[in-house]
N, C-alpha and C positions, 0 to 999 in steps of 0.2 A: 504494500500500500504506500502510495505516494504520500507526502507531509509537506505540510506550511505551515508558519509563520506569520500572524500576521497581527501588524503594531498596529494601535491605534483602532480595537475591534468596535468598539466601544462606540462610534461615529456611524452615521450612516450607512456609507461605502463601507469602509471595514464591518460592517455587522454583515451586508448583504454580499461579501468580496470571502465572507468566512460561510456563509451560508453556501452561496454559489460553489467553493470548492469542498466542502461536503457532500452536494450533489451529487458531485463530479467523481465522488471515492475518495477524497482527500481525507487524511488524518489534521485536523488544525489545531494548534495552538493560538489561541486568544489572547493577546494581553493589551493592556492599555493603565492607564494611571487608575492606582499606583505603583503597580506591580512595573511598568515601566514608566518611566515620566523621562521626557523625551530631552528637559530642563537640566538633567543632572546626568554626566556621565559616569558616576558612579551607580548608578539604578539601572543604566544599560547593562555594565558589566557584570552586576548581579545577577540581573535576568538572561545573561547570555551562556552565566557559567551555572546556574541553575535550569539551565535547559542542556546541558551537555550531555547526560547519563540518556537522553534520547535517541542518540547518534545523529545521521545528518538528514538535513531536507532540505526537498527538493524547490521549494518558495519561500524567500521570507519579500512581505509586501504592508511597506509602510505607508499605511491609509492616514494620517495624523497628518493634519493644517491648520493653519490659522487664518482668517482674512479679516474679524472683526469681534471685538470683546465688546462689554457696555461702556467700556472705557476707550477703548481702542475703536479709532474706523478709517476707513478709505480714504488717503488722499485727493480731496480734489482740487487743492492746490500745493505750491510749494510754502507758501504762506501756513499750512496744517503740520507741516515737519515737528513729526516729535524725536528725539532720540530717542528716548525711551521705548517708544512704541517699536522702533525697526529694533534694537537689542529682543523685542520679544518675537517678533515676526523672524527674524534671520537663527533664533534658536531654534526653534519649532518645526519652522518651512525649510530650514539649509542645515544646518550647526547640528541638530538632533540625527536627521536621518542619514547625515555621515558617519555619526559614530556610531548608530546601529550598523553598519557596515565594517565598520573599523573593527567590532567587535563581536558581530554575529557571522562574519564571514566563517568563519574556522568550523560554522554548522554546515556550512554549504560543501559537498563533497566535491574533492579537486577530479576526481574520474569522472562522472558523470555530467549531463544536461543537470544545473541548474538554474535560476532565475532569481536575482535581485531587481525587487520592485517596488518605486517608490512615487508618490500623488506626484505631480509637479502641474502646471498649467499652462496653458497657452501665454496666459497673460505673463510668464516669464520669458517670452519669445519676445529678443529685441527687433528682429526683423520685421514682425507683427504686429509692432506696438506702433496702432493708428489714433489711439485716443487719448492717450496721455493720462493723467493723474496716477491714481491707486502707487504713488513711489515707491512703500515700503514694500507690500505685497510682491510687485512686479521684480523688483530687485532681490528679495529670499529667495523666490522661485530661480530669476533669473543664477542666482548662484549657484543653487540646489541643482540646475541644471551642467552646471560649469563641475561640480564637484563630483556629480555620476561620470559623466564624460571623461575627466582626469581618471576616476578610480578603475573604471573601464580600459583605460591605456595600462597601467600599471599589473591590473589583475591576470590581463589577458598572458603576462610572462609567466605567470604560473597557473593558472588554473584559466585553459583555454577554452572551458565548457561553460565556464560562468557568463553571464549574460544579466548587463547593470542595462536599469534604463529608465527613464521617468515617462510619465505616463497625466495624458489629458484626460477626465474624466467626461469630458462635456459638462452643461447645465444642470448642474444635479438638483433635486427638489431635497434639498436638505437646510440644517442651520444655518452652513456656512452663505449659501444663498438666498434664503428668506427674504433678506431687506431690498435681493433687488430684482426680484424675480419678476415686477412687475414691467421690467424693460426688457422681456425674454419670450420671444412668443412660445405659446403654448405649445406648440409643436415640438420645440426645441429643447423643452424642457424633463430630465430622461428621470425615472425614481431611480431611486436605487440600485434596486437590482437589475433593470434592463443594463444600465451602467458599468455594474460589478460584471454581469454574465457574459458583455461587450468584452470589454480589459480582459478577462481573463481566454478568451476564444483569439484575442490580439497576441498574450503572453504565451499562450499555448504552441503557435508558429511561428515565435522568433525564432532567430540562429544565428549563431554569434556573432556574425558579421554585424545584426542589430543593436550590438554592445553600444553603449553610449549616446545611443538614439533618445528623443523624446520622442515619443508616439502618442495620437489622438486615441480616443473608445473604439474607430475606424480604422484603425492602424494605419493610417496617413503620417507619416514622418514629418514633425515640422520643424521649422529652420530656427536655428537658435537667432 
């Protein structure tokens, strides 16, 4: 039986992303805060070496983001600049699900296919960026993207079955969307699980060559 991984269960996508590979015959592992908190690299390394005695799987897939707190919201100008705010956005969105990497990799077996996978968005696509504001957001993502990429070059010298890669959900009807779902026509708008069962029919046909890619719900490859 094949196994995953998956951070951040606890959310939307991840609850429907852990469903959907149950379906599918998957063994899953669930965690999310507190059992891992994405804030402390110390709670990674415990939940990583607390999952050892498993042996290895074949997915780990970090569903955890941020786009807006009741404190925290979307840039729509540069005049909204918090520091603050990007320190928590660039943890969460970039900074966190590197070091699940950093430190869950050693689950992922070096002989076989497997799959590291993590949320990222379009809206960290500089090429793409026709509308401007959302800075901090656009810029986590943006890194979170630059930091799969990098780990994808490095990992491929040793474990050439591995396959990193960030992933566009589409408009998902979730929290993180709520406040602006009203500029999203209905169409476009996917639940959950259409979502989750998308991404994972996407993950399912990569091949290594697809290391380092962001990929849509479509598996349309888009341009950093």
């Amino acid at each position: 039986m094949k196994k995953a991984i998956v951070i951040g269960s606890s959310g939307a996508i991840g609850q429907a992303v852990s469903q959907c590979c149950e379906s599918q015959g998957m063994s899953v592992v669930r965690l999310s805060r507190p059992a891992l908190d994405l804030s402390s690299e110390q709670s990674i390394i415990e939940a990583a070496e607390a999952l050892k005695p498993q042996g290895y799987f074949d997915l780990i897939f970090v569903a955890s983001g941020i786009l807006h707190t009741p404190e925290l919201k979307p840039e729509k100008s540069i005049k909204q600049i918090n520091p603050d705010h990007f320190h928590t956005l660039f943890q969460i969105n970039a900074i966190g699900p590197i070091l699940v990497l950093k430190h869950f990799s050693s689950l992922l077996n070096p002989e076989t296919r497997s799959v590291f996978a993590a949320l990222s968005a379009r809206a960290g696509s500089i090429s793409d960026n026709q509308l401007g504001g959302w800075y901090g957001y656009r810029a986590s993502k943006a890194a979170l993207n630059m930091f799969l990429k990098t780990a994808s070059i490095e990992y491929h010298r040793t474990m050439k079955n591995l396959i990193i890669a960030g992933f566009h959900p589409g408009a998902v009807d979730s929290h993180l969307s709520k406040p602006f779902q009203s500029n999203i026509p209905k169409e476009q708008l996917f639940t959950p699980e259409f979502s989750a069962a998308q991404l994972l029919q996407v993950i399912n046909k990569l091949k290594p060559e697809d290391s380092g890619n962001l990929l849509a719900w479509d598996g349309e490859t888009i341009a950093f």
